[in-house]
C-alpha positions as CSV (number, residue, x, y, z in Angstrom):
1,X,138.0,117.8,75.5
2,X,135.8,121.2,75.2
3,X,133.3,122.0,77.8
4,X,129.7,121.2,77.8
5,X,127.6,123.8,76.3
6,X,126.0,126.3,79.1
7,X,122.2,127.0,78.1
8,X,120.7,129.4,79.7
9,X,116.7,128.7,80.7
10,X,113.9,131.1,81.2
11,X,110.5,132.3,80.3
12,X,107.6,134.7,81.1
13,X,104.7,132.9,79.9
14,X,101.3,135.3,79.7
15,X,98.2,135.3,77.3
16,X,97.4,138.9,77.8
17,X,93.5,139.6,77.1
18,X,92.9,143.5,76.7
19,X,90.0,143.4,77.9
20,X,90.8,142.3,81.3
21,X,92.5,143.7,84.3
22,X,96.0,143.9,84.2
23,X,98.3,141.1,85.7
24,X,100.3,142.5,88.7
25,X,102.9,141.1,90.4
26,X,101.2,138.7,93.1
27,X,99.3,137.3,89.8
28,X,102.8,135.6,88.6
29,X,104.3,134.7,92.3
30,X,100.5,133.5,93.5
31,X,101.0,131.0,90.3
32,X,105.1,130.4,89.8
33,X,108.1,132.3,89.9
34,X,111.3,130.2,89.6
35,X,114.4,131.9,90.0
36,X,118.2,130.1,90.0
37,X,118.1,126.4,90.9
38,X,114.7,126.0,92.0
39,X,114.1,125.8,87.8
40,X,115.7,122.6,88.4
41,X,114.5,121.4,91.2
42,X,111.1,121.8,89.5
43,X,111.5,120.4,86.5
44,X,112.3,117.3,88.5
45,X,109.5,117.2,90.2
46,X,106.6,114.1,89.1
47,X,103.9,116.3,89.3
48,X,104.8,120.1,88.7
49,X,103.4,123.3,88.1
50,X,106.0,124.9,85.7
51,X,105.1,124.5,81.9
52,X,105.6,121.2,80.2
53,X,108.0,122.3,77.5
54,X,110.4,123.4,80.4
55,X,110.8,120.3,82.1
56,X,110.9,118.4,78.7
57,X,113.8,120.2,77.4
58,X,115.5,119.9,80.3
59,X,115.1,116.0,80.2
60,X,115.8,116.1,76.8
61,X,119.2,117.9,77.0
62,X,119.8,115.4,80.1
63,X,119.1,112.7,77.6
64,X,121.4,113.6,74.6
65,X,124.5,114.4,76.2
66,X,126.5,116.4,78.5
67,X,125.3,120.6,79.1
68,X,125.6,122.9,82.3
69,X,122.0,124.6,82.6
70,X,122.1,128.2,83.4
71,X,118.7,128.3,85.3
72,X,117.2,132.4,85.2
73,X,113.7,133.1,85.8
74,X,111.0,131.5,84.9
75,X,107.5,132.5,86.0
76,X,103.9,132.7,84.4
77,X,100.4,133.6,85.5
78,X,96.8,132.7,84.2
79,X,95.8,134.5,81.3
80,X,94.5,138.1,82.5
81,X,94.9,141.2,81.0
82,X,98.4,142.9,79.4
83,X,101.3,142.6,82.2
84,X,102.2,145.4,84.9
85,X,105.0,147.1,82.9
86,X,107.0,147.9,85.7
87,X,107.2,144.2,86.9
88,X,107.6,143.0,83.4
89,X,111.0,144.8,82.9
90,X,112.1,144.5,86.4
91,X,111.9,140.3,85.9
92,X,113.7,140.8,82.2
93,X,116.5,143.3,84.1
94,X,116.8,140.0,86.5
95,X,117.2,137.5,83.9
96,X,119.9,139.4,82.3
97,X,121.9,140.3,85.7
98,X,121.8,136.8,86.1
99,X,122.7,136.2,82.4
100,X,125.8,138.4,83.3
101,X,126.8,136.7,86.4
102,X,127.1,133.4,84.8
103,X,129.4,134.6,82.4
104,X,129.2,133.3,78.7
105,X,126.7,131.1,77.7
106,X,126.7,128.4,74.3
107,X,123.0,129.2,74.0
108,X,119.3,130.2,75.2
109,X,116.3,128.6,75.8
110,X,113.3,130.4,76.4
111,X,109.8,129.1,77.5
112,X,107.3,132.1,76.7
113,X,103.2,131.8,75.3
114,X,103.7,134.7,73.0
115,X,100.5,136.5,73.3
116,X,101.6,138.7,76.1
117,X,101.2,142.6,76.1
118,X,101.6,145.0,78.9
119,X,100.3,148.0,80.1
120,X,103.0,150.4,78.3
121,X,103.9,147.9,75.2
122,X,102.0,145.9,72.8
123,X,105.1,143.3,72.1
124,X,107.0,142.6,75.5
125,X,107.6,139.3,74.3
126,X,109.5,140.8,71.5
127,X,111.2,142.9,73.9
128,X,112.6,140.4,75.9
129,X,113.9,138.1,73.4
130,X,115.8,141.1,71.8
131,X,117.0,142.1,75.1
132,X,118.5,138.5,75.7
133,X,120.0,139.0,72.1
134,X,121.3,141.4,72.8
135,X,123.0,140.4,76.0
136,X,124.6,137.2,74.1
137,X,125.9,138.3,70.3
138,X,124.5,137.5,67.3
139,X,126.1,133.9,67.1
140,X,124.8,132.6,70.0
141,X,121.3,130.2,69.5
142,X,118.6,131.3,70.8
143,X,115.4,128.9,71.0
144,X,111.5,129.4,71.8
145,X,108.8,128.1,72.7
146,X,105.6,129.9,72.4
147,X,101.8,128.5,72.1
148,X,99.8,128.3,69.3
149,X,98.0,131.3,70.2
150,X,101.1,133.9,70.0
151,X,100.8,137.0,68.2
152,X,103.9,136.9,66.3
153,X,105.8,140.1,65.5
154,X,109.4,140.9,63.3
155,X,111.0,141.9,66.9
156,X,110.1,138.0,68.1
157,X,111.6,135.9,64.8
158,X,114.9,138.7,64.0
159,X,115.6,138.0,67.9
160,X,115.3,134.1,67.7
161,X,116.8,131.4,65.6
162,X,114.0,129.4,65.8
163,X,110.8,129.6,66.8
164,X,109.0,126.5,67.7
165,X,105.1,126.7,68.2
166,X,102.6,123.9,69.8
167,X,100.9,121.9,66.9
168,X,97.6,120.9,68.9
169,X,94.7,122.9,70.2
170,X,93.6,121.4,72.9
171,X,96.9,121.7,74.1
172,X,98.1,118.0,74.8
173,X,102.3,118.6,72.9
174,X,103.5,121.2,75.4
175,X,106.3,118.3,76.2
176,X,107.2,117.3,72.5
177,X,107.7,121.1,71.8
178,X,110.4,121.0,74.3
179,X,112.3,117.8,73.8
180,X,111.9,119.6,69.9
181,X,113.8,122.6,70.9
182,X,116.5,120.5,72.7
183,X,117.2,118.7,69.8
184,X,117.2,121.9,67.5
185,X,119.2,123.0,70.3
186,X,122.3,120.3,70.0
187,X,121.7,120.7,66.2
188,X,122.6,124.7,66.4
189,X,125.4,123.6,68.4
190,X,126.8,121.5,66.2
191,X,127.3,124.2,63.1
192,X,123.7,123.8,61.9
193,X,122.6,127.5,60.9
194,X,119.1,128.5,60.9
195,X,117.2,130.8,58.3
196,X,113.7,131.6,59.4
197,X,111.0,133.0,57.5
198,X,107.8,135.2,58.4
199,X,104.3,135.5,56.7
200,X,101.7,137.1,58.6
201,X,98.3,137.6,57.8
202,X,95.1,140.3,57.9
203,X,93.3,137.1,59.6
204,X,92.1,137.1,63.0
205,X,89.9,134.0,63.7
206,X,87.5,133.7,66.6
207,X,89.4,130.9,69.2
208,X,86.6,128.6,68.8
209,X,87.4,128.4,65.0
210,X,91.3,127.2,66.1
211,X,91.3,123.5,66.9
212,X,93.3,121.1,65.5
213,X,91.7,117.8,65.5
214,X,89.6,119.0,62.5
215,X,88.7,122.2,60.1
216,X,90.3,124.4,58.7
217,X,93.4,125.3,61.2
218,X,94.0,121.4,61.5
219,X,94.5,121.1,57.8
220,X,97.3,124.1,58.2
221,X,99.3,122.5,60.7
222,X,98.9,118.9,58.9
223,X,99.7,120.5,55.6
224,X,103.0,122.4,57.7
225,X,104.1,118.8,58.9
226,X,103.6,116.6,56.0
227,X,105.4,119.5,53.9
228,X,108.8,119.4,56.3
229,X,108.5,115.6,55.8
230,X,108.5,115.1,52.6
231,X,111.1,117.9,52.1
232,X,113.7,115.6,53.3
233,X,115.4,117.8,56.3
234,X,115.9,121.1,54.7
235,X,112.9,122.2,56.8
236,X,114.4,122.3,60.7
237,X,110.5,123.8,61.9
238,X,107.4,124.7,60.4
239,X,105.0,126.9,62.8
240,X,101.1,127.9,62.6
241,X,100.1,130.5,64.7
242,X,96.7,131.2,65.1
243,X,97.4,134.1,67.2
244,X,94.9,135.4,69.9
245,X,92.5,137.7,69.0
246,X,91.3,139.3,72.1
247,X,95.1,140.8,72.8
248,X,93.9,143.3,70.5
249,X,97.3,144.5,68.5
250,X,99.2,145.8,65.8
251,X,100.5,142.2,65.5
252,X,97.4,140.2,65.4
253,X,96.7,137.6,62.8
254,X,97.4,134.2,61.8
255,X,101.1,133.8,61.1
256,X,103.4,131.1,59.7
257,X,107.2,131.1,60.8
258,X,109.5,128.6,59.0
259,X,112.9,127.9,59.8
260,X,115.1,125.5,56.8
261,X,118.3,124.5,57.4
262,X,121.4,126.8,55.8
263,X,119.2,127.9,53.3
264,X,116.9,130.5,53.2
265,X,114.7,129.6,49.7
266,X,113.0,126.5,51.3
267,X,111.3,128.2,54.0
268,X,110.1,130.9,52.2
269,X,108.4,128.6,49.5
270,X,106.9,126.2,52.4
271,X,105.7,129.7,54.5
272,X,104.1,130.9,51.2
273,X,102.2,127.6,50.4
274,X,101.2,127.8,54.0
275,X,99.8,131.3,54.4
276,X,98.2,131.2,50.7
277,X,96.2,127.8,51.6
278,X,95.3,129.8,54.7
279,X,93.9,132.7,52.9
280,X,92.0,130.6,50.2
281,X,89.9,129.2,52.9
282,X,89.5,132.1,55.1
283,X,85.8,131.7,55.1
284,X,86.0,128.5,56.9
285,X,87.5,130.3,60.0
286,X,84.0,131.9,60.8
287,X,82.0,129.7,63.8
288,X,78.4,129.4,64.6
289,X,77.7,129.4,68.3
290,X,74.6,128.1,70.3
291,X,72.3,130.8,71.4
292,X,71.8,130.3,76.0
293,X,68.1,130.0,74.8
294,X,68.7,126.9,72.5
295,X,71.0,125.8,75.2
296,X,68.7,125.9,77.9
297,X,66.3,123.8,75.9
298,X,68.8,121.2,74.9
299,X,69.8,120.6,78.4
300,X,66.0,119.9,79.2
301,X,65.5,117.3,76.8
302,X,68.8,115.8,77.2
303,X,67.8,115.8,81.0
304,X,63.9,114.3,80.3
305,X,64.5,111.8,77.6
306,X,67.6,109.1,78.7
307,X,67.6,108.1,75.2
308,X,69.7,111.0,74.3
309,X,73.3,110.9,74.7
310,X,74.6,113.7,77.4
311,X,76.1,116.8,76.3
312,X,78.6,119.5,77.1
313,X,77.8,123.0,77.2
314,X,81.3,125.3,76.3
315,X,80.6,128.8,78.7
316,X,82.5,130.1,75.8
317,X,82.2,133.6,76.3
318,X,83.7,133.3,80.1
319,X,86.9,131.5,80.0
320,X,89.2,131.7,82.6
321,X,92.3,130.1,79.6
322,X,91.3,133.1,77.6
323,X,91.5,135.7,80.2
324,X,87.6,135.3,81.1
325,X,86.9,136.1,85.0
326,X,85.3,132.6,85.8
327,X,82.2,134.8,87.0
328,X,79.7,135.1,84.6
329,X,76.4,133.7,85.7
330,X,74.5,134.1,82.7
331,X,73.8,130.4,81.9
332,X,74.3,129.4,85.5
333,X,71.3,131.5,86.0
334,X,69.4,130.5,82.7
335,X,69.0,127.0,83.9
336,X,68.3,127.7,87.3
337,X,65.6,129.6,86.2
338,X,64.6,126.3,83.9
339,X,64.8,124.5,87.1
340,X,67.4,122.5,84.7
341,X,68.4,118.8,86.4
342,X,71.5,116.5,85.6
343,X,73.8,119.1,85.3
344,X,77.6,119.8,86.4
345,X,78.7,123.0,86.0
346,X,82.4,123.6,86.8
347,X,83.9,126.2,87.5
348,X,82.4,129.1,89.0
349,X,85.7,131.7,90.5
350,X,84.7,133.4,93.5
351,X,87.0,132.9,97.0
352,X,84.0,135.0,98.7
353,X,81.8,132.2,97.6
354,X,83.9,129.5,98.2
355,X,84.7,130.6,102.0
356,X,80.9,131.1,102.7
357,X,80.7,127.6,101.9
358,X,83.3,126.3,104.1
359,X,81.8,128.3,107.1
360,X,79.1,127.1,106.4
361,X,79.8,123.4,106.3
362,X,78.7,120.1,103.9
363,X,75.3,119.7,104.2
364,X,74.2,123.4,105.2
365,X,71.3,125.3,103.2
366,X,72.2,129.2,102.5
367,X,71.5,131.6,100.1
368,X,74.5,131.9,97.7
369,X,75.6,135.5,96.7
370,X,77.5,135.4,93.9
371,X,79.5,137.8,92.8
372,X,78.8,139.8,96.0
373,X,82.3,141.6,94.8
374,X,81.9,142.0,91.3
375,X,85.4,141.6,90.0
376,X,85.0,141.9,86.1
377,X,82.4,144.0,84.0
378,X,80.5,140.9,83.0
379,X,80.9,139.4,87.1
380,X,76.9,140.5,87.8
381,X,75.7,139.4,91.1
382,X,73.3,136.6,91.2
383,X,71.6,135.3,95.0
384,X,70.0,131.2,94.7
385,X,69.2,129.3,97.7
386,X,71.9,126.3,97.7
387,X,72.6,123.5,99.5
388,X,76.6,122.8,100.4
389,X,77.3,119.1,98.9
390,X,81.0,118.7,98.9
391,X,83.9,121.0,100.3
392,X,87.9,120.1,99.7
393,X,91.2,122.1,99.5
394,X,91.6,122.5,96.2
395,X,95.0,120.6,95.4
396,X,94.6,118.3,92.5
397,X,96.6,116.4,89.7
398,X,95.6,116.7,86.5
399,X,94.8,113.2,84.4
400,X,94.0,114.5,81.4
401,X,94.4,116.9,78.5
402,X,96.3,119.9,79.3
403,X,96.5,119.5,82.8
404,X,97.5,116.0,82.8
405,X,99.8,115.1,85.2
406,X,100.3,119.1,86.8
407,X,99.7,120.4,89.9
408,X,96.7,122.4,89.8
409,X,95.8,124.7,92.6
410,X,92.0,125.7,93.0
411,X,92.2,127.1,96.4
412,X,89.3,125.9,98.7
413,X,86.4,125.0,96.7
414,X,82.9,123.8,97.3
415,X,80.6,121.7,95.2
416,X,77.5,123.8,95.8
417,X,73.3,122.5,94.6
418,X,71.1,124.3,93.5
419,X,67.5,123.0,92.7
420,X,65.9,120.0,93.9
421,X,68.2,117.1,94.5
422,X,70.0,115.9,91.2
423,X,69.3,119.7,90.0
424,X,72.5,121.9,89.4
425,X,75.8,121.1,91.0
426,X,78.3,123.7,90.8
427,X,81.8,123.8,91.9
428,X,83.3,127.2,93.3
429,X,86.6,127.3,93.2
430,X,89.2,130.4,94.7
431,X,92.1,130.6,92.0
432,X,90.8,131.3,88.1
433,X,91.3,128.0,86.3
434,X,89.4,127.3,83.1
435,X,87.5,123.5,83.8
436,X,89.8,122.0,81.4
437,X,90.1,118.1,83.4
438,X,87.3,116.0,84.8
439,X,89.5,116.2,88.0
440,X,87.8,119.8,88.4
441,X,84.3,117.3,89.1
442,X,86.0,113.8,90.3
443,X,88.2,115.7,93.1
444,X,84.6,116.0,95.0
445,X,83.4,113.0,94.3
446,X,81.5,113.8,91.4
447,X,80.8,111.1,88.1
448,X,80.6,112.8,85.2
449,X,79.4,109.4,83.4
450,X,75.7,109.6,85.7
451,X,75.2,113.7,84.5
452,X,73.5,114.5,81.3
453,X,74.7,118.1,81.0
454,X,78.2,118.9,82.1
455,X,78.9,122.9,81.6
456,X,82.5,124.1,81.7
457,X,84.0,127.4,81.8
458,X,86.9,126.6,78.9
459,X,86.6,127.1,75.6
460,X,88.6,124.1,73.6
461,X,90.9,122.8,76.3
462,X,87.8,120.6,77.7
463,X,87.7,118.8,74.4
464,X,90.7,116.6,75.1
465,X,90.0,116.3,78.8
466,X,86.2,115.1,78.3
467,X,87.0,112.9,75.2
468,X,85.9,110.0,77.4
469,X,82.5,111.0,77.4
470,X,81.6,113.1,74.7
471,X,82.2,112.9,70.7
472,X,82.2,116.0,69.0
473,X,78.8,116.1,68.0
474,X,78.1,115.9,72.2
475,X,80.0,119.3,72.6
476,X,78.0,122.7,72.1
477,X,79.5,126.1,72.4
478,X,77.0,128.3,74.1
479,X,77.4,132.2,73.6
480,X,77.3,133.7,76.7
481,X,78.3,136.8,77.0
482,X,82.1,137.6,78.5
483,X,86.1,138.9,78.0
484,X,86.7,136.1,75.7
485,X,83.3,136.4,73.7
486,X,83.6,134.5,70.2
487,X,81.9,137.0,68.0
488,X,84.5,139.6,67.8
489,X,82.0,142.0,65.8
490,X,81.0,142.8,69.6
491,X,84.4,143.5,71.3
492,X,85.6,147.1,71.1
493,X,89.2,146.9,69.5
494,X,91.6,150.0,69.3
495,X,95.1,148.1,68.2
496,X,93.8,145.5,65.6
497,X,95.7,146.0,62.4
498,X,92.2,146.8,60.2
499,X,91.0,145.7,57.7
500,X,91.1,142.7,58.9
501,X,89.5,139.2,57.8
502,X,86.0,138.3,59.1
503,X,86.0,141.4,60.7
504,X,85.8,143.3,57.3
505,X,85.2,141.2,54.4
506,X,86.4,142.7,51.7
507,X,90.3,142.5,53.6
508,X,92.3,142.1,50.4
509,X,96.1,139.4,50.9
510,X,98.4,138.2,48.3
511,X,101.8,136.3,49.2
512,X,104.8,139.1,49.0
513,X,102.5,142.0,50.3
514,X,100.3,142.7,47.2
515,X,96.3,143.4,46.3
């Protein structure tokens, strides 16, 4: 009887924003670093704060038959800016003495986002997964998993045998993209060869023009799916990256990775059909946003007439998912100045805050300073008399959306009021989080069915977390201004492959490279 395949399991999982600071080392440990056995030990966990598609492949393996796991590293931070370079290759140098110690392995998995940079590299995620090739032989299989929002370069697919990307924006399959690569996994085992294919192209879509649920980038991944369907298992994966824009590299742009079975021809003709139906509605990719000023008076209606249905303000231009510093005040202060009523706003990022609050105690009246450390260029500084409503640790389950059913760590946090009584209430939170789950509100006590504006610092993740209570037509994306700003005509790029489509409108594509 042969021995049960050893797979070896890691990942370094970071959204790098250029724009923002750089991620350091006590970014990653402050959120996870896994190293050995306590990869297991976490996956097993109920409610856990390693990524989904981890603990789902390893239940999946579990499930479909005997394997020795070969836990590495595995460690990720909240989207920031482009990784310290020096701790990025010192983690990759661990994974592979580790690698080494164990001895051969029958195969990789890796758990990555994809959009990662760092400060000395625009593709360390190609770098790594090269790096791991290179440490196991060309035969070995080596699986991904990255998020929709990847940049994908030539390093990442030569490196990989497949490449399998989330299909929903919100994010809600993280754990069917895992028990997916176990089973491509046990397939590659079992003699199946793999024979990817790459299209990538000059088409960089704002974020907010990138859900799935409807539009243009939904149609893509339900034309990808329906196509591997109906083409009767030649197809092993079919993956539409939308990429993410604000990483600001040579890689940028919407890309489409296929992977058939044996055969190369099938994949190309399915990436082909993809990326050229991409390109014929390119113009659908562009996304009007709500001025603060419309906002402002929205909320005031919604507020004075209960004949309205409540809305949902996006902070769009300040998310914390996209790299955003959770510290712009710009509508905060809009509708303060409005003396705005019935509103939630979740979640403002500032420990300074957040500890003023606690000293303070529930019930306490003080004037709020925030930002009195501005941490990012848009952080400005903005003083309102407040009263202290709710104060808790932080610690929370997730119940919905992306966060559903993970530990979530906010730090000590405060649910602050500003206004007369039923005027603003914000929550203040001490570790960046983007206000993705009503837990971010209910964790103080707070019912988001009796407000009739709820503002959130996310930018599509909210969607599937505040279905409950608003239909699409509820949800409004406000342009604030921010590090993950919508209207890329603003941002100041330096890497991005130009020209590039909306950016310059006469971009010119055609499938195989030509005008």
């Amino acid at each position: 009887m042969s021995s049960p395949p050893r797979i070896a399991l890691c990942g370094f999982i970071l959204e790098s924003n250029a724009f923002a600071p750089s991620a350091a080392e006590a970014d990653f440990r402050g959120r996870y670093y896994f190293e050995g056995q306590e990869i297991l030990e976490e996956s097993a966990k109920s409610h856990s704060v390693m990524p989904m598609e981890m603990s789902a492949f390893v239940r999946a393996m579990n499930a479909t038959g005997a394997w020795a796991p070969v836990p590495l590293i595995l460690t990720g931070c909240q989207p920031w800016g482009p990784v310290d370079s020096v701790f990025f290759r010192r983690t990759v140098d661990g994974m592979l003495a580790l690698l080494e110690e164990a001895g051969q392995v029958d195969g990789i998995f890796i758990a990555n986002h994809g959009g990662m940079t760092a400060t000395e590299d625009h593709d360390p995620d190609g770098e790594m997964l090269e790096r791991l090739r290179e440490a196991v032989g060309p035969e070995v299989p080596v699986i991904a998993t990255l998020d929709l929002h990847a940049n994908i370069s030539e390093r990442m697919v030569a490196a990989s045998d497949v490449i399998v990307g989330y299909q929903t924006n919100p994010h809600v399959d993280m754990a069917e993209r895992g028990e997916e690569a176990a089973f491509l996994m046990r397939l590659l085992l079992a003699g199946t060869r793999a024979r990817a294919v790459f299209v990538r192209l000059p088409l960089v879509a704002p974020s907010v023009a990138l859900l799935t649920a409807s539009g243009p980038y939904g149609e893509l991944m339900d034309l990808a799916q329906r196509r591997k369907r109906e083409m009767g298992g030649a197809i092993l994966n079919a993956s539409v990256f939308g990429g993410f824009a604000f990483s600001d590299t040579p890689k940028n742009g919407l890309a489409v990775v296929v992977t058939a079975r044996d055969e190369e021809a099938p994949a190309l003709a399915l990436a082909e059909e993809i990326a050229g139906r991409a390109w014929a509605e390119r113009s659908r990719f562009k996304k009007t946003l709500t001025s603060i000023e419309d906002g402002v008076k929205l909320a005031l209606r919604t507020a004075a007439d209960p004949g309205l249905p409540p809305v949902i303000f996006s902070d769009a231009g300040d998310n914390p998912g996209g790299g955003g510093g959770g510290d712009t005040p710009y509508l905060l202060k809009a509708l303060t100045e409005a003396a705005a009523r019935g509103v939630l706003y979740g979640s403002f990022f500032d420990p300074q805050l957040a500890a003023k609050a606690h000293a303070q105690g529930e019930g306490a009246t003080f004037t709020a300073v925030f930002n009195r450390e501005q941490r990012t260029r848009y952080g400005e500084r903005f003083e309102v008399e407040a009263r202290v409503v709710s104060l808790c640790d932080g610690e929370m389950v997730g119940r919905r959306g992306i966060f559903a059913g993970r530990g979530v760590r906010l730090g000590p946090s405060a649910v602050l009021e500003i206004g007369a009584e039923d005027g603003i209430r914000v929550v203040i939170i001490s570790a960046r989080q983007q206000t993705a789950d009503p837990m971010f509100f209910e964790l103080f006590g707070l019912d988001i069915a009796e407000a009739r504006v709820v503002c959130v610092k996310s930018r599509g993740h909210f969607r599937a977390g505040f279905d409950l209570w608003f239909a699409p037509q509820q949800v409004h994306e406000i342009d604030t201004p921010g590090l993950t700003s919508p209207v890329l005509e603003r941002l100041e790029w330096r890497a991005l492959p130009r020209p590039v489509y909306p950016l310059d409108e006469d971009t010119r594509w055609a499938p195989g490279g030509g005008d």
